[in-house]
C-alpha positions in Angstrom: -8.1 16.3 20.2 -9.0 19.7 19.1 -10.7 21.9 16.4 -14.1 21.5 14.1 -13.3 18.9 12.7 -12.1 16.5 15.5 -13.6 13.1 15.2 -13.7 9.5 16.9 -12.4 6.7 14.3 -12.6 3.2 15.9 -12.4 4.5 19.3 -9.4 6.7 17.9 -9.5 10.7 18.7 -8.7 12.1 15.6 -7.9 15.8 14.9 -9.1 15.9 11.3 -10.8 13.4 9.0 -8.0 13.6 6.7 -5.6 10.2 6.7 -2.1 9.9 5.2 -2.1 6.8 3.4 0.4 3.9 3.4 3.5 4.2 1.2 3.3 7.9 0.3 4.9 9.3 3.6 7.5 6.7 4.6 7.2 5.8 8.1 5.8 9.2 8.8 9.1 10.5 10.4 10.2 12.8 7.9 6.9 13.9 7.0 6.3 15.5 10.4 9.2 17.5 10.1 8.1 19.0 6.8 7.5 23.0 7.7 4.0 23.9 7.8 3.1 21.1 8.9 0.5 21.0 11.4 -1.2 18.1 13.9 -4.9 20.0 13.1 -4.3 19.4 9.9 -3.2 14.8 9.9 -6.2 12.8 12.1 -3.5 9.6 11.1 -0.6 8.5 9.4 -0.2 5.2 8.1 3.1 3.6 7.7 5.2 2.0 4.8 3.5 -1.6 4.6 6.0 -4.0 7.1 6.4 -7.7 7.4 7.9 -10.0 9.0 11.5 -9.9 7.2 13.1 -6.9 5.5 12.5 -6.7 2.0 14.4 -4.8 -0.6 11.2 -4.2 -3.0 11.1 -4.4 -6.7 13.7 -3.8 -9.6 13.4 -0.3 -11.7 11.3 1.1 -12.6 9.1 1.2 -9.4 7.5 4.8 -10.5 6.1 6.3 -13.6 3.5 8.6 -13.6 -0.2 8.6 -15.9 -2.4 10.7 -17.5 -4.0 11.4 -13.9 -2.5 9.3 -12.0 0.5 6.8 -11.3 1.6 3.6 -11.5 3.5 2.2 -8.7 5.4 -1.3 -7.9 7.8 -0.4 -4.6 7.7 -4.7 -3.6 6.8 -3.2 -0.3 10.6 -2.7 0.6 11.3 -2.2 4.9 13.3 -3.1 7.5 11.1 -5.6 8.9 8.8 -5.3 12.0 11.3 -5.5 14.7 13.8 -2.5 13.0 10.5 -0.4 12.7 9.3 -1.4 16.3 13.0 -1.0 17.8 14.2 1.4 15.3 11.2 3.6 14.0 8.9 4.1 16.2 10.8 5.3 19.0 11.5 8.6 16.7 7.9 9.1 16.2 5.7 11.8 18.5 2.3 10.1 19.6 1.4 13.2 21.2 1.0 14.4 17.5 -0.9 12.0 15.3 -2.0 8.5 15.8 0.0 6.1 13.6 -1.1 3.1 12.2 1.1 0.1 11.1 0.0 -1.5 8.0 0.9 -5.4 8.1 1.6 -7.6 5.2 2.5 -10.9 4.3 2.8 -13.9 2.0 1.3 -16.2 4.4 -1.8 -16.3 6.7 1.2 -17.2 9.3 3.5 -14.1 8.6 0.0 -11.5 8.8 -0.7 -13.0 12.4 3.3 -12.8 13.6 3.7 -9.3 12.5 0.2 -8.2 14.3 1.9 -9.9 17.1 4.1 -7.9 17.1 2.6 -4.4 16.6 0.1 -5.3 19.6 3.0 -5.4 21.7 4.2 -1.4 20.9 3.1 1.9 20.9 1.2 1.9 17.5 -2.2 3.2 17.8 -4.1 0.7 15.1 -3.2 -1.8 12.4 -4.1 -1.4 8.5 -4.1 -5.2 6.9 -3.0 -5.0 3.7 -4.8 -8.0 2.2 -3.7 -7.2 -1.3 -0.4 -9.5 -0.5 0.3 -12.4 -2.8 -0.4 -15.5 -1.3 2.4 -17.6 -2.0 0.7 -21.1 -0.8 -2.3 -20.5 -3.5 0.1 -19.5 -7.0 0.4 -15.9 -5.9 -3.1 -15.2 -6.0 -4.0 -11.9 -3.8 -5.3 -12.5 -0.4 -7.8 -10.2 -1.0 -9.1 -11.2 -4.3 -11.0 -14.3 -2.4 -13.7 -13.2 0.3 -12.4 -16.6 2.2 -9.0 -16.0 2.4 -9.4 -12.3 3.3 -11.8 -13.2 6.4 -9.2 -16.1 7.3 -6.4 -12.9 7.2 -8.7 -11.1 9.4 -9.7 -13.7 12.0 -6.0 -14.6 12.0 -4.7 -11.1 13.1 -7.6 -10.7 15.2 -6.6 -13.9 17.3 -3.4 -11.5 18.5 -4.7 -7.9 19.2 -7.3 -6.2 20.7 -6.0 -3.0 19.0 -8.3 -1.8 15.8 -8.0 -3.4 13.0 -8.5 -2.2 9.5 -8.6 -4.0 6.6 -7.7 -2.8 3.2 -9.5 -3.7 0.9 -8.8 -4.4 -3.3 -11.2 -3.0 -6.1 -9.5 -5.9 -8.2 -12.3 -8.8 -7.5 -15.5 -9.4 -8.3 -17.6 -8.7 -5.0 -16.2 -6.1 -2.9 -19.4 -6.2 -0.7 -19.1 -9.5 -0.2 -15.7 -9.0 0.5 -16.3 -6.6 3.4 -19.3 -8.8 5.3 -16.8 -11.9 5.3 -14.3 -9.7 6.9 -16.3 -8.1 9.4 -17.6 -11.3 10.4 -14.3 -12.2 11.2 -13.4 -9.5 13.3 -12.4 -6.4 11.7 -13.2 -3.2 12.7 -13.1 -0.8 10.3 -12.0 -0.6 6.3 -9.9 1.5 4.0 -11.9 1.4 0.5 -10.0 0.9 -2.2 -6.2 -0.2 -2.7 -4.8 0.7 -6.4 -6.2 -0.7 -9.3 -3.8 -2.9 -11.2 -2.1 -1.7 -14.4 1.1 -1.4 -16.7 3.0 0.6 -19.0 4.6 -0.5 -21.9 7.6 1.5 -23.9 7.2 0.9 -27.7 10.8 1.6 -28.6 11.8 -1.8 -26.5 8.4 -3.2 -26.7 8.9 -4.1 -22.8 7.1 -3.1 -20.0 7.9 0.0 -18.0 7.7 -1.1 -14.4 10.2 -3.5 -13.6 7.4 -5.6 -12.3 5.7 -5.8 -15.2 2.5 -4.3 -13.4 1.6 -2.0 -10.6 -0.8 0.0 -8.7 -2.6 2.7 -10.7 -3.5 5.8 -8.0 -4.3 9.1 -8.5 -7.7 11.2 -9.7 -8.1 8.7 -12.3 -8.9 6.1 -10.3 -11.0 8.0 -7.9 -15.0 7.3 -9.5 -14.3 3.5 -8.9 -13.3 3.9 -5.5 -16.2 6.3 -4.8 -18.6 3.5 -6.2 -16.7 1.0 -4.1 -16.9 2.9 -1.0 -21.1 3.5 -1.6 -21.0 -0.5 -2.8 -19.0 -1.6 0.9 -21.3 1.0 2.8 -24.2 -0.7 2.3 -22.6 -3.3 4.2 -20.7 -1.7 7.1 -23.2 1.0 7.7 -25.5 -2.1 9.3 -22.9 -3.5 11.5 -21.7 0.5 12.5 -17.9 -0.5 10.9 -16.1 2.9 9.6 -14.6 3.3 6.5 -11.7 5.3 5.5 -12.5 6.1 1.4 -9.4 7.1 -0.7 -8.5 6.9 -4.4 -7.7 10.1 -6.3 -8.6 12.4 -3.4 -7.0 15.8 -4.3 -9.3 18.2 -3.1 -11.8 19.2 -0.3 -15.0 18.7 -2.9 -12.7 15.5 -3.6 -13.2 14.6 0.1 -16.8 15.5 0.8 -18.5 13.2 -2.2 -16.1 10.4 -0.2 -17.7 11.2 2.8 -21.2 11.5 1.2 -20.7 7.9 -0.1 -20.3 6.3 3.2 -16.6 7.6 3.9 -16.0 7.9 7.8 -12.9 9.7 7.3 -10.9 10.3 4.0 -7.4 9.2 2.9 -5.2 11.2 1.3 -1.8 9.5 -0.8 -0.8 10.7 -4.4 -1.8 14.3 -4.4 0.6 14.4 -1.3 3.1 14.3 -4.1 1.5 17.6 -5.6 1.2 18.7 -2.6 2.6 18.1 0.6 0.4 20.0 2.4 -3.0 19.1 0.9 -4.5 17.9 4.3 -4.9 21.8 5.3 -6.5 22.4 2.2 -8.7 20.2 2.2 -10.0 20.3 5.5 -10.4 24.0 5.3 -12.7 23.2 2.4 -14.5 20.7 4.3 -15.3 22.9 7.2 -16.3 25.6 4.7 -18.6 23.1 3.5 -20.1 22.2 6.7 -20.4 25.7 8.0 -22.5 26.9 4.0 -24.7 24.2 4.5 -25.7 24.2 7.9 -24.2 20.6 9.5 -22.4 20.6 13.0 -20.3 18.0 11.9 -18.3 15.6 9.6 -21.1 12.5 10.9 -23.8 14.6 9.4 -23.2 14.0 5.9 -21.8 10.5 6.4 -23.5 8.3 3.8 -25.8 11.7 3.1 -25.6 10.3 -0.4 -29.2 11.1 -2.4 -30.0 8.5 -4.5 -33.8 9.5 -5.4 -32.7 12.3 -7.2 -31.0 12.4 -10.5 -29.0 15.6 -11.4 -30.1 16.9 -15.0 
């Protein structure tokens, strides 16, 4: 760990605040390899979203873009745990990044096998991605139920002692709520928010666009609701000293800091890697800019720095 804007994350050395998020980077192999790419630059990547069985994912259309944003339904298609553990991870340099998994499933039972499985490799942390569909309860997300999330939680806690984070959706009623169940529970950090659910509909065929009928809306559009979410879940963590990693619509290094002003420990970075690979340099040259114009020694400083006495005019 190196640089002026190396960091700790759940115990974690990171390089740089900046995060690549799950889905938009593969399993992080071919990103490395892009040129100009730089470990200064990536604190983590997180992986494609694994369970316990391959998957092969959604029909077309999986992809179409918004005004400011996208819309995405992949059906979180991988090889399974044991290919990535076997396959995957092998291929990947630790001495770079840290990686994190992020583990899915359709049952309470598949979430704790696959963290079973990730304890017993390399991988540095675990992501849970709570936004599953629970398939004993009609489909209904894991993480649209403050219960069900914390039982997810306490479940994949049971088989690691590796950090876990869990992801948490905009789509329910009491994300604050939300985060105290699951840190009572046992989790150890958050990622604030997941996409916001949304469709698309072509009016020559009067059918929906995504083959799934809906999908994950990302991109700037989305990113003053995750900022709220992120101040909303703070309020909570900050007590308990539980990180969060804020994302949604995070383009830019201004995009970054009102993250970290919110209550953001480190920022996560996903759809504007599809503007531009290389955004994490950007970005954290603008946040060390920041830093060094207004007189702070580091990234902590303005951590939850948010002022909420005064009212801009």
């Amino acid at each position: 760990m190196s640089g002026p804007l190396a960091m700790e994350f759940c115990g974690l050395k990171l390089s740089s605040p900046v995060i690549l998020l799950s889905g938009c980077v593969g399993f992080g192999e071919e990103y490395t390899r892009i040129e100009g790419f730089s470990n200064l630059d990536v604190g983590a990547i997180v992986l494609k979203g694994t369970t316990l069985e391959p998957r092969l994912g959604n029909p077309a259309h999986r992809v179409w873009e918004t005004p400011s944003g996208m819309l995405n339904a992949i059906g979180l298609q991988n090889p399974g745990v044991k290919k990535v553990i076997t396959d995957i991870l092998p291929s990947l340099n630790f001495d770079e990044t840290r990686f994190i998994a992020n583990v899915c499933g359709s049952t309470i039972e598949e979430y704790a096998e696959v963290t079973r499985y990730f304890d017993d490799s390399p991988i540095d942390a675990m992501e849970i991605n709570i936004s599953c569909p629970n398939v004993k309860e009609g489909g209904v997300a894991f993480g649209n139920n403050p219960d069900m999330s914390a039982r997810v939680v306490e479940a994949c806690r049971n088989f690691t002692n590796k950090p876990l984070i869990t992801k948490l959706s905009p789509n329910q009623t009491d994300i604050a709520a939300n985060a105290k169940a699951c840190i009572n529970a046992g989790t150890d950090a958050f990622s604030v928010i997941n996409t916001i659910m949304g469709m698309a509909i072509d009016i020559e065929t009067q059918k929906p666009i995504i083959g799934n009928v809906q999908g994950g809306l990302s991109g700037p559009a989305i990113r003053p609701i995750a900022l709220l979410k992120v101040h909303q879940v703070y309020g909570v963590a900050a007590l308990h000293g539980i990180p969060i990693i804020g994302q949604g619509g995070m383009e830019t290094a201004s995009d970054a800091i009102e993250f970290l002003l919110a209550g953001a420990t480190t920022v996560g970075l996903g759809t504007g890697l599809f503007y531009d690979p290389l955004a994490a340099k950007r970005i954290n040259r603008g946040i060390g800019n920041y830093l060094r114009t207004h007189n702070f020694e580091s990234i902590s400083d303005i951590v939850g720095g948010l002022d909420l006495g005064v009212t801009r005019k």
